[in-house]
C-alpha positions as CSV (number, residue, x, y, z in Angstrom):
1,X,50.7,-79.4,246.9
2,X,48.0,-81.8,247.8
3,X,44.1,-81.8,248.0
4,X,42.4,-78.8,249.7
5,X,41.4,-79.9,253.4
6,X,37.4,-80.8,253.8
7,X,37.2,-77.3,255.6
8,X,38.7,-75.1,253.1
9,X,36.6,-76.7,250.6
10,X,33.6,-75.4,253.2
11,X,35.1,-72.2,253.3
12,X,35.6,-72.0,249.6
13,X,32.2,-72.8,248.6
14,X,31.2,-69.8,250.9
15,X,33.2,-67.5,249.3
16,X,31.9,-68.6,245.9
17,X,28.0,-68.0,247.1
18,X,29.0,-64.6,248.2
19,X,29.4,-65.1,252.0
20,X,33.6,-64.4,252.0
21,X,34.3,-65.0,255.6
22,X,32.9,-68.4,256.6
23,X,32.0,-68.5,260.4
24,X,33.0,-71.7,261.8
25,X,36.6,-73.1,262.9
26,X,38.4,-74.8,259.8
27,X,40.4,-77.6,261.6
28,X,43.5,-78.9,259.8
29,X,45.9,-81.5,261.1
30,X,48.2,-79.2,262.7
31,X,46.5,-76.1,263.5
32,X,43.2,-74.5,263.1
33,X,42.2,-71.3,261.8
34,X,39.1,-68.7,261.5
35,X,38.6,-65.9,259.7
36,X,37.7,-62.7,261.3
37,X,35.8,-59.5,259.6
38,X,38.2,-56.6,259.2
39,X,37.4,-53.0,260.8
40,X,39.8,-50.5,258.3
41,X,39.6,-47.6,257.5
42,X,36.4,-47.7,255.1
43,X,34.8,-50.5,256.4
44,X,30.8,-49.7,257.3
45,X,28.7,-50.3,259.8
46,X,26.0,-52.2,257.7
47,X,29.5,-54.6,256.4
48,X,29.7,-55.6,259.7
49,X,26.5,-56.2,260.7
50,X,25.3,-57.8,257.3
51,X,28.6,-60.2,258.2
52,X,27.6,-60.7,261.9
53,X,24.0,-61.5,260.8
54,X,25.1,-64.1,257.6
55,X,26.9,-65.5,260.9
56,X,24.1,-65.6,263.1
57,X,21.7,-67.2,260.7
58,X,23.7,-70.3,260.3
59,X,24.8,-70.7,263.9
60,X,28.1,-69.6,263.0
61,X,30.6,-67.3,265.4
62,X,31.8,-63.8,264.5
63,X,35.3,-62.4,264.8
64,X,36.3,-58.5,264.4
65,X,39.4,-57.6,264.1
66,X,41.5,-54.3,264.1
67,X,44.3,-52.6,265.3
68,X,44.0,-49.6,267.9
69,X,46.4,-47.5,266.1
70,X,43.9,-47.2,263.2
71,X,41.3,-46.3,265.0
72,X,40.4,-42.9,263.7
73,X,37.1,-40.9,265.1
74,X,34.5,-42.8,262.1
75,X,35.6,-46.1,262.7
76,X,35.3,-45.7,266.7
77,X,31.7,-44.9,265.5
78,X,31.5,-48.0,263.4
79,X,32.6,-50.1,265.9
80,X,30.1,-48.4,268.8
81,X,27.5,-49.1,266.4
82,X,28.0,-52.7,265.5
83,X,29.2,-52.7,268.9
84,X,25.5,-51.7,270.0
85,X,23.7,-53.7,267.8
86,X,25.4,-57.4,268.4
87,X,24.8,-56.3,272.4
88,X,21.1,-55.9,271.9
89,X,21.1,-59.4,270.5
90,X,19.8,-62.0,273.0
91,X,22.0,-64.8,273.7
92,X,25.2,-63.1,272.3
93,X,28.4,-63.3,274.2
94,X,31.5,-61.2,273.8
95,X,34.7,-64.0,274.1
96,X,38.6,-63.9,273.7
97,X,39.3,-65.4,270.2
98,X,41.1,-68.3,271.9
99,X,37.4,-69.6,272.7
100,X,36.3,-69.8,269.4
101,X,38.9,-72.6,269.1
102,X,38.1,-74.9,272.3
């Protein structure tokens, strides 16, 4: 196994000051990847928007991800409320998650 990659040393350095899903693209020589925030079953509103904030405040991107057959009637609510709140940011825009890689 060789030496980590310059971005997953980035990424690990967030983890380690508390931020654990880093917002920016890690490009390796072959692929790239991003980490998206998780809505499960348990996951809160203020997770998500604490996460989307950390995000914001470094000119990072955000990334939610799910899957519709978990969707139960408290985390549709979650998601209408983070939902609500990243809309009624100015400047925010709602992409595919292909764009976060161009």
């Amino acid at each position: 196994m060789g030496a980590p990659h310059a971005g997953e040393l980035l990424a690990r350095r967030e983890v380690s000051r508390g931020n654990p899903v880093y917002p920016f693209v890690l490009r390796y020589r072959k692929h790239a990847e991003f980490a998206c925030h998780s809505l499960i079953p348990g996951t809160t509103l203020d997770e998500l928007v604490r996460g989307f904030e950390e995000a914001r405040e470094v000119g990072g991107d955000f990334c939610l991800a799910t899957h519709y057959w978990e969707i139960d009637e408290t985390m549709h609510r979650t998601l209408a409320g983070f939902l609500d709140h990243a809309a009624g940011v100015p400047g925010v825009r709602f992409v595919a998650a292909d764009e976060l890689f161009a």
